[in-house]
Each structure stands twice: as C-alpha cells, then as structure tokens.
N, C-alpha and C positions, 0 to 999 in steps of 0.2 A: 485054351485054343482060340485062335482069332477066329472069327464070323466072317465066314466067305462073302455073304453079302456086304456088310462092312466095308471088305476091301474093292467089292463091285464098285459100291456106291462113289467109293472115294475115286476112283479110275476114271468115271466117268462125270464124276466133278471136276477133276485136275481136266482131263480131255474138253468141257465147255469153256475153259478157258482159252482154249487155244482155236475155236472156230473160228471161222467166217464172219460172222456175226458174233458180237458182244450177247455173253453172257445175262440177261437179265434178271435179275434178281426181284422177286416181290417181298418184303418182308413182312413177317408175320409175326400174332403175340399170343395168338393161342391156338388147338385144336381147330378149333371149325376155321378161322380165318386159311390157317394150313391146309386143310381140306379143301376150299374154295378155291386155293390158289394152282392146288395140284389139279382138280376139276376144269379149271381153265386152261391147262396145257402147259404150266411155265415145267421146264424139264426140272428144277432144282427148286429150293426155298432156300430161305436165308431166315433168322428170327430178328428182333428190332430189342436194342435192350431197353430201347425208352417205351418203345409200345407196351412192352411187359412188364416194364416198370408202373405207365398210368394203367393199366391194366389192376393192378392191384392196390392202388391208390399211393403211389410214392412216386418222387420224381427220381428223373435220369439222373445216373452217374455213380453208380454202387451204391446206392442208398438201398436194393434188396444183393441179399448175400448170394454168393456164388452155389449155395445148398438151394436156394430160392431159385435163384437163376436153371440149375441141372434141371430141376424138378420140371420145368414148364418144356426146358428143351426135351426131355425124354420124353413125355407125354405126347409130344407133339408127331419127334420120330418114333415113336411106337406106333401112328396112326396113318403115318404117310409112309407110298411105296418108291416117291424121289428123294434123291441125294438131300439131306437138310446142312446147314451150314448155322452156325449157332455165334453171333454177337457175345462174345466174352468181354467187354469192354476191358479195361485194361488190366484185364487175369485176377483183380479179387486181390490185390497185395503188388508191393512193390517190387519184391526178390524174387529171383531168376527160379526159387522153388516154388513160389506163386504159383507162376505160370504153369510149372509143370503139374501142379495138382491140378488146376484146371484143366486142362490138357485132357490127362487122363481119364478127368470127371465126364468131360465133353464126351471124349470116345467113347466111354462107359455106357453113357446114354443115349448110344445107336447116333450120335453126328459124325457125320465126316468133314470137316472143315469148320476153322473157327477163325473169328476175328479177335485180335489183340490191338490192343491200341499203347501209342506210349504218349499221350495226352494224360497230365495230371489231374489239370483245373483248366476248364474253357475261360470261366472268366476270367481267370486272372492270366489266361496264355502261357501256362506251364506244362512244361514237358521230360519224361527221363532224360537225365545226362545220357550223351548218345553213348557210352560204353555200355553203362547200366542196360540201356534200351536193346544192346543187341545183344548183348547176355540173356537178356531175356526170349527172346527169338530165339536163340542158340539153345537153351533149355527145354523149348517148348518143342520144339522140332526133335530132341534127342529122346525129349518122352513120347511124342508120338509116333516115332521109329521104333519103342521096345513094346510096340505094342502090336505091330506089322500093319497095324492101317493106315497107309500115303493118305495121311490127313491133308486137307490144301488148308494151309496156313494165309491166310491174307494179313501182314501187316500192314497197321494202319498210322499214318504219322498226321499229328494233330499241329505240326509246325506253324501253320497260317494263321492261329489261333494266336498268335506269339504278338504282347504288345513291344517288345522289345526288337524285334528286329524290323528292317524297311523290305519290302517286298521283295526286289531282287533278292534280298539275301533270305529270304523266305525259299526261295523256287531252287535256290543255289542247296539248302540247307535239308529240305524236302528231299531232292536228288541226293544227295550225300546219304542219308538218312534210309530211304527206299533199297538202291544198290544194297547200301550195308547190310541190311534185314534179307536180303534177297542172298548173299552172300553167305547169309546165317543160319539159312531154311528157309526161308517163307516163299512161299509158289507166287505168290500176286500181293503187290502193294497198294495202299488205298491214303489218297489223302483228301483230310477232307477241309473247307475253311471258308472263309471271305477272298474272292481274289482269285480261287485256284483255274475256276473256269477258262478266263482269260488267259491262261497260262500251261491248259492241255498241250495245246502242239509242244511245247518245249518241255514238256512232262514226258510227256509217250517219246519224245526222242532220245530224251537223256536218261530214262530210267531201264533199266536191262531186262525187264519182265512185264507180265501183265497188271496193266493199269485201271484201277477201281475207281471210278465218280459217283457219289451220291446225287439222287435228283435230289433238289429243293436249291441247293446252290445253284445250279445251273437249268437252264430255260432251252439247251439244243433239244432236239429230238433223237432218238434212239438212233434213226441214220445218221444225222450229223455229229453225234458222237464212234460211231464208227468210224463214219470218214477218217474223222482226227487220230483213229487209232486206237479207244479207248476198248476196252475187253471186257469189262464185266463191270455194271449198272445196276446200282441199288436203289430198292424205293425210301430205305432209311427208317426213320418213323414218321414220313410224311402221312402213309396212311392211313394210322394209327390216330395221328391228329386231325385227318380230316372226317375221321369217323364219329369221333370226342364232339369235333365243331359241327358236325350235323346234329347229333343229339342232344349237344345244347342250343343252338339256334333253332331246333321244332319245341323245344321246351319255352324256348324264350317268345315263339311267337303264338302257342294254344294259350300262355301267360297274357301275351298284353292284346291279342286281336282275335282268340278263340274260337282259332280254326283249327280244324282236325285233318285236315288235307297233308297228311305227313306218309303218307302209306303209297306216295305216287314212284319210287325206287326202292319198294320191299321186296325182296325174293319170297315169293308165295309159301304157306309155311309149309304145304304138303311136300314142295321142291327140297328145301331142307330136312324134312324128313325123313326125305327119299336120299337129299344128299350122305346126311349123317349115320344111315343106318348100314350102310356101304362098306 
C-alpha cells in the first residue's frame, strides 16, 4: 500500500515548483546538515551527491554505489518532516532499467523526487545518446507511477559540459534535450555547465517547464533569478565544499600561526543538542 504521506510530500513538492517564487533548494549530505536546513525554514531539501560522496571519503560521480547512495538518503528522510529530493546522479547504470531500480530504491526510502542526469563524464564532456537519454526518463517516470507516488522527476542535461559542440549549439541542443525529458515524464529540467547563466533568458523561454540553476555557476541572486524565470535553485555541493574549506583552512592556520580562534561561527553545542534530540 503506498504511504499517504509519501504522496503528500510529493504534491507539495511538485506544487513549489510552480510558486511565485523559485523553489530553493539547500542541499544536504547528511542527518544533522538536513536537520539544520529544515530548522531554518527551507520548505523541502534536496541531497548533494558529491557532498555525500566527500562525506565519506570518495569523490563525485558514482564512485559510492547506488546501495551507498539509498542508505544516506533514507537516513536522512526518516529524520526530516519536508518533502526530501534525492541526487541519483545518473541512475547507477546506463540502461533505461538502471534508472528504474533507482527509482524505486529512492521512493523506497521515503524521497519524493529525484534527480537523474544524462552526463557520462564531465571531463571528457560526454553525454547519453539523446534517444538512450529519454528512454531513460521514460523508464523512470513509468516506475514511479507503479508505485502511486507523483515523484517530481527533475532531469538534468550535462550538454554544456560538451568539448565538441560551440555554444549556440549547446543552448539549441540543451532545449531539445529538456522538452524531450519533459515529454518523457520529468516535471523540471535542470542544466547545468560553463556558459549556461548567460543563456537563462533564452532557457526559460524555450524550454516548456520548470527551470533548475545550480548556484556556483552563476553569481545572480535568488531575485534576479526569478525575474529571469528560473523556478527552482539549488545550492549543489557548494556547501558541502565550503564546509571541507573551512575545516581545512582552521587546521591550516592553528598549524602555521597557532591560533585557536576557530570557534567564532560554531553553533553552541547545547543548541545542537537541543537541535538533534528533536
């Protein structure tokens, strides 16, 4: 029997995308980060898969397995009472059955909404053959329909990433790409790259649904991404790496100048005690 909550969650995930206001997403890689984030008011979460990847000492891009991956997201939505949205990077496998175990793994473990991406390899700027790539969107949507919870689907196309094409035909190829996925199941498309910022307005005009920015590409603010149209703003794993870079820049300087003055943006521990024990 599906979990009525479940299907709440996901109603009112699909429903933030369609506000007044763009969606903001904080992403998270573990338990308490998720906890802090709901404590501050964002209505949903989102998880980071590279946060959770340096999280556990490996880097981004399926180097931890999709059994790896479940585990952190159920942990997470077992602790939080918003909507969570779970980073599947690009489903754990190539084939259009990939994605549907993910899929199912994700719902499984209390998420309503997942990202897939059809990025192969960043550096090398590869991506699925676009048939491939909406097969798989078409897969993943038909598994989380036999399951009755209106998962929001965000696909995410890694085009910009691409050393082979010239930008127009990046933004041409992006739009092609987005439509298609969105034609296929996916509720919101997200791209993400070098380049893309300059190229919102003609994003949000040409694509047929809601439109997903990562911050670190881009330098607007949450209004002026609005303005342009954008719907729903992720933090990505920028915070995840700012977190890393704090912890090692106070290690790097009680090391060369032996100072202890690191404790001046700690949340008091009673606060977290009181937060976690909630």
């Amino acid at each position: 029997m599906t979990d009525p909550s479940l299907i709440e969650k996901a109603e009112t995930l699909r429903a933030l995308h369609h506000g007044d206001q763009p969606l903001v997403l904080p992403n998270v890689w573990d338990i308490g980060t998720a906890i802090i984030a709901q404590e501050e008011g964002f209505p949903a979460i989102a998880t980071t898969s590279a946060g959770v990847a340096f999280a556990l000492g490996l880097p981004d891009g399926e180097a931890i397995s999709r059994e790896e991956m479940i585990a952190v997201v159920g942990a997470i939505a077992a602790r939080v009472d918003v909507p969570v949205t779970a980073d599947m990077e690009a489903g754990y496998g190539d084939a259009p059955e990939d994605c549907v175990a993910t899929t199912r793994a994700t719902i499984a473990a209390g998420a309503v909404g997942l990202n897939l991406e059809d990025g192969i390899d960043h550096a090398q700027g590869t991506v699925y053959d676009f048939d491939l790539a909406v097969e798989r969107i078409q897969a993943a949507r038909a598994a989380a329909d036999e399951t009755g919870v209106p998962v929001v689907i965000n696909a995410r196309s890694d085009i910009y990433f691409s050393q082979s094409l010239a930008r127009e035909e990046k933004t041409v190829e992006a739009v092609r790409r987005c439509n298609a996925y969105l034609d296929a199941g996916a509720d919101s498309t997200f791209i993400i790259g070098p380049g893309v910022p300059n190229d919102i307005p003609e994003l949000v005009r040409e694509i047929n649904g809601p439109l997903n920015i990562v911050a670190g590409f881009s330098t607007q603010t949450v209004d002026e991404l609005a303005a342009l149209g954008v719907k729903r703003i992720s933090l990505g794993g920028m915070l995840s790496r700012a977190a890393l870079g704090y912890y090692r820049d106070t290690l790097k300087q009680i090391k060369e100048t032996g100072r202890l003055d690191y404790s001046d943006i700690a949340i008091p521990h009673g606060d977290l005690n009181k937060l976690f024990a909630g």
